[in-house]
Kinemage of the C-alpha trace (Angstrom):
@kinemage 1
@onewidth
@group {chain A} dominant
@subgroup {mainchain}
@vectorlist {calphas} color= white
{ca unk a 1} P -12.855 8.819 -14.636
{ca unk a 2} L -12.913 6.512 -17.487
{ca unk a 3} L -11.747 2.974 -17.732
{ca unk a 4} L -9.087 3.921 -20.756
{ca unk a 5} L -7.906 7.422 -18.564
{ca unk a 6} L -7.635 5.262 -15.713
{ca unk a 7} L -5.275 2.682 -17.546
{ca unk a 8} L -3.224 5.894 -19.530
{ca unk a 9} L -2.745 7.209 -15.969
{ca unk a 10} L -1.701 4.186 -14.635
{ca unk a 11} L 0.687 3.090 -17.207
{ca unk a 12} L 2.073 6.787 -17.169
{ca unk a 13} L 3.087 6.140 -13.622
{ca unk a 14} L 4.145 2.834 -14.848
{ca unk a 15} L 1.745 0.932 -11.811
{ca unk a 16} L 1.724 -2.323 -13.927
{ca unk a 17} L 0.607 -4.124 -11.206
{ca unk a 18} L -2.281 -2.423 -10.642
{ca unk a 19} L -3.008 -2.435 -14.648
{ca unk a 20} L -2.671 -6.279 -14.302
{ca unk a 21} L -5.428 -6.874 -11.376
{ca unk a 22} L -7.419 -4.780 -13.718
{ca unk a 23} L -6.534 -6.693 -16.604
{ca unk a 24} L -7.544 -10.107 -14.366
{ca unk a 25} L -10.490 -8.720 -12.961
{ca unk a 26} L -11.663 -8.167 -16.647
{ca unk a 27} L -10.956 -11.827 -17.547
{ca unk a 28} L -12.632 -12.653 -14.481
{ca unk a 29} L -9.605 -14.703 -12.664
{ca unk a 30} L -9.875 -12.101 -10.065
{ca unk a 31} L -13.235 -11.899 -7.591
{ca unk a 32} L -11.941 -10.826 -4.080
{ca unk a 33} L -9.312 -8.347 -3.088
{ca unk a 34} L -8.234 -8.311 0.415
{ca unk a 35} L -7.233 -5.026 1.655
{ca unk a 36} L -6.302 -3.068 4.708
{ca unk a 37} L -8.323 -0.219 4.224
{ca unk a 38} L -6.233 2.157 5.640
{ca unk a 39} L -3.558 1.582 3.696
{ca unk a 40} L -5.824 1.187 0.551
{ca unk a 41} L -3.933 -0.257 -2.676
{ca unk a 42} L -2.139 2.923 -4.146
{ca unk a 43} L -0.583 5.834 -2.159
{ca unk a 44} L -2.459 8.499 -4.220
{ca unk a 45} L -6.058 8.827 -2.616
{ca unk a 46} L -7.783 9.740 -5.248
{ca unk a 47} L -6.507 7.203 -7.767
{ca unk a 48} L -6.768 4.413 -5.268
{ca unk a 49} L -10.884 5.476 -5.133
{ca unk a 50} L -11.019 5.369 -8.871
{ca unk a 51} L -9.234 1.863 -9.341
{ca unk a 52} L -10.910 0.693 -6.354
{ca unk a 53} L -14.383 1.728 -8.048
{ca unk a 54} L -13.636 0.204 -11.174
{ca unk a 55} L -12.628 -3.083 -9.844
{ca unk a 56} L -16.014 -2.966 -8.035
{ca unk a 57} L -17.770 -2.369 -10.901
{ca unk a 58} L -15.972 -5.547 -13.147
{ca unk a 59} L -17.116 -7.723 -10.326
{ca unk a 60} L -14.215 -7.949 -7.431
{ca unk a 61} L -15.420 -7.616 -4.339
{ca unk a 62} L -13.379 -5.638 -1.735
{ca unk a 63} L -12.344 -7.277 1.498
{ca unk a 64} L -11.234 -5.083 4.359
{ca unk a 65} L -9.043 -6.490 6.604
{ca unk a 66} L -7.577 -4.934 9.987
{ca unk a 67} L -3.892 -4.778 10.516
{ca unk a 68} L -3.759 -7.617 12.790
{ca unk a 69} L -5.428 -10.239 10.168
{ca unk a 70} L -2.703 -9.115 7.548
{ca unk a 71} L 0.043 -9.455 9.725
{ca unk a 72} L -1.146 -12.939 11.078
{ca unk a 73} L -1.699 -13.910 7.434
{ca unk a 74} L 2.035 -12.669 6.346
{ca unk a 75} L 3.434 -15.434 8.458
């Protein structure tokens, strides 16, 4: 998928966060995402792959983190 279909979807299902870590990675304030990677950062599978992707390929490097590191770092 296409950066500009990705963003149409995205604002169509009104995920403006999402559109903003885009936006940042772009602008380059945004290098590392830490993620648990079941969980992933959107619900929908296959959209999570494609944002995921396209963060990847503006420079942000994915961080996978197990449950236990992102509960010890939500306290």
């Amino acid at each position: 998928m296409e950066k500009n279909q990705l963003l149409e979807l995205l604002r169509q299902k009104q995920l403006t966060d999402v559109i903003e870590l885009i936006e940042d990675a772009e602008a380059g304030d945004l290098e590392e995402l830490e993620l648990v990677e079941h969980l992933g950062l959107l619900a929908d599978e296959a959209l999570n792959r494609e944002v995921l992707r396209l963060l990847q390929d503006l420079g942000v490097t994915i961080i996978y983190v197990t449950d236990d590191e992102g509960d010890a770092e939500a306290e």
